[in-house]
N, C-alpha and C positions, 0 to 999 in steps of 0.2 A: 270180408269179401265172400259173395257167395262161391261155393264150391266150382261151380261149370265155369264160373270167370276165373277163377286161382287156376285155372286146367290150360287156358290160355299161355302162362308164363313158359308153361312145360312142354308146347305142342310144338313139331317143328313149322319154321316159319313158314310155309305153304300152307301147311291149316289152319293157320291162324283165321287171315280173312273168311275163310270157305265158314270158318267156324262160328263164329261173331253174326256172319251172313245168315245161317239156320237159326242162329237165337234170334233173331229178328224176325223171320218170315215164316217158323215151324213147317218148314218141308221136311219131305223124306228126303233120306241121303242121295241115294241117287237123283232125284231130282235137283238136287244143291251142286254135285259133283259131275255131272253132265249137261247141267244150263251151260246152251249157248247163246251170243250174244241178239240171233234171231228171237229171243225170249225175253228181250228185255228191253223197257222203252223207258229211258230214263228222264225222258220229259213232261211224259202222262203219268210216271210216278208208278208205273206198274212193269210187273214180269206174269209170267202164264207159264202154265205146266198143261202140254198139248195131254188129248186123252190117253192118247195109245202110250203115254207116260206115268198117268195117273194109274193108283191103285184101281179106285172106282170105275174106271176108264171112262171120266166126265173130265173135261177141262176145267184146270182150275185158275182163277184168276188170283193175282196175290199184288194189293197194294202193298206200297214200298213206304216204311220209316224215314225219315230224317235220314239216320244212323246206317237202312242198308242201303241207301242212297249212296251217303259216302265211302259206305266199302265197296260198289260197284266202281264208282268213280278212280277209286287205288287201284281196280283191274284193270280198265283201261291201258290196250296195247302190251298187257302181258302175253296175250297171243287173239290172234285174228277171229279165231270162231269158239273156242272156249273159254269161258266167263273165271273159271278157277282151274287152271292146267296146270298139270306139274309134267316138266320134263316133256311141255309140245304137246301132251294129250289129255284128257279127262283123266282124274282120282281114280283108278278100279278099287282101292281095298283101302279102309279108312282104323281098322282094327289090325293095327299094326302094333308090330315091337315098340316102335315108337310113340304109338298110343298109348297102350299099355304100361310103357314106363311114366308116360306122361301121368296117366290116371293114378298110377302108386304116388309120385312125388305129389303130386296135387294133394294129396290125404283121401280121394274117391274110393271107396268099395271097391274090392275087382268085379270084375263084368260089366260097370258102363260102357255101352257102345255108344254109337255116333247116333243110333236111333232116338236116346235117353233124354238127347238134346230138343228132340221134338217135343217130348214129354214133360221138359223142361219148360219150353216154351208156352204150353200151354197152360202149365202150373202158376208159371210167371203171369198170363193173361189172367186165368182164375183167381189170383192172390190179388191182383190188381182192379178184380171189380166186371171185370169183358163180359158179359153178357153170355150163358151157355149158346146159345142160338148166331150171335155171332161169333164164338170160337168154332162152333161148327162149319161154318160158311170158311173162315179164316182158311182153319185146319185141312179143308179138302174131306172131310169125315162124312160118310153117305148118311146111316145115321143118328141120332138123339146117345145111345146108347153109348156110342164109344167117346161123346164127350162127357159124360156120365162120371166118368172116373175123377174128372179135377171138378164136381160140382163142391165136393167137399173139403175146397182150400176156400171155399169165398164164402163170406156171410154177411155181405154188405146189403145183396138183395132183399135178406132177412129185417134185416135191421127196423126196416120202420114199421114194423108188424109188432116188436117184440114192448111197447108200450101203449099197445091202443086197451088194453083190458087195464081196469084201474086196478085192481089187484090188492097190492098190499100198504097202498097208500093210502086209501080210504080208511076213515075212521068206521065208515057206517058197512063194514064187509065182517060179515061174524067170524070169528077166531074159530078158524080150522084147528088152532091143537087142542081145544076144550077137551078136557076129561069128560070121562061118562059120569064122573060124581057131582061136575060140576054144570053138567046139562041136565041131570033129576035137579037141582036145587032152583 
């Protein structure tokens, strides 16, 4: 199992969903921890992140998975205007004692934060082939640069490049390791 899902077992149960939910849609925390349900239109298959929310401060659109479909769906009527509340209100602090234990018992490095899940998320799209150009768009990323960083988990795009030279298959390609003794002869 990968590490950010074994993190799951350990989280208390309010972060679960909110958790599961950023592995699916690569927001920033605060956006994942103060969506409200005005955010969220479960019919068109999408939620938004208004600007004055965004980093960039551009609106970002964010379709919806299968998967964070039905973790929307599990919040339903846990409270009226927030999509993941604990205790009546929005998350404020996500780097908790009880994170923190979580992330030990998990076997995780210390210092993942909640951020690392974005990071994840994107790494997870790059490993799986997603197009840098659309993780960019995904991501909310203003940009080329900052998706830069997961270009180097994916090399599918390489792929079909890496047999168009006939190389060493040809019988009629002279032998690169010839000696000098055996090139005077």
């Amino acid at each position: 199992m990968k590490p950010a899902l074994r993190l799951l077992e350990f989280l208390p149960e309010h972060q679960r969903p909110m958790m599961c939910f950023d592995l699916e849609v690569g927001l920033r925390r605060n956006n994942v921890t103060h969506m409200d349900w005005n955010q969220v239109d479960l019919e068109r298959r999408m939620a938004w992140v208004y600007p004055d929310q965004a980093k960039a401060g551009k609106a970002i659109g964010v379709p919806l998975s299968d998967e964070a479909i039905n973790i929307l769906k599990g919040q339903i009527g846990k409270h009226p205007v927030w999509v993941f509340p604990y205790k009546g209100k929005p998350v404020k602090q996500t780097s908790t004692k009880a994170w923190r234990k979580a992330v030990a018992a998990a076997g995780i490095a210390p210092g993942f934060r909640w951020h690392d899940l974005r990071h994840t998320w994107a790494s997870w799209h790059a490993q799986d082939g997603t197009p840098l150009n659309v993780l960019q768009e995904l991501g909310g990323w203003a940009t080329a640069e900052m998706v830069q960083r997961y270009a180097h988990l994916s090399t599918e795009h390489l792929a079909q490049w890496v047999n168009r030279r006939v190389g060493l298959r040809s019988a009629e390609t002279p032998d690169v390791f010839t000696t000098e003794k055996e090139k005077a002869t």
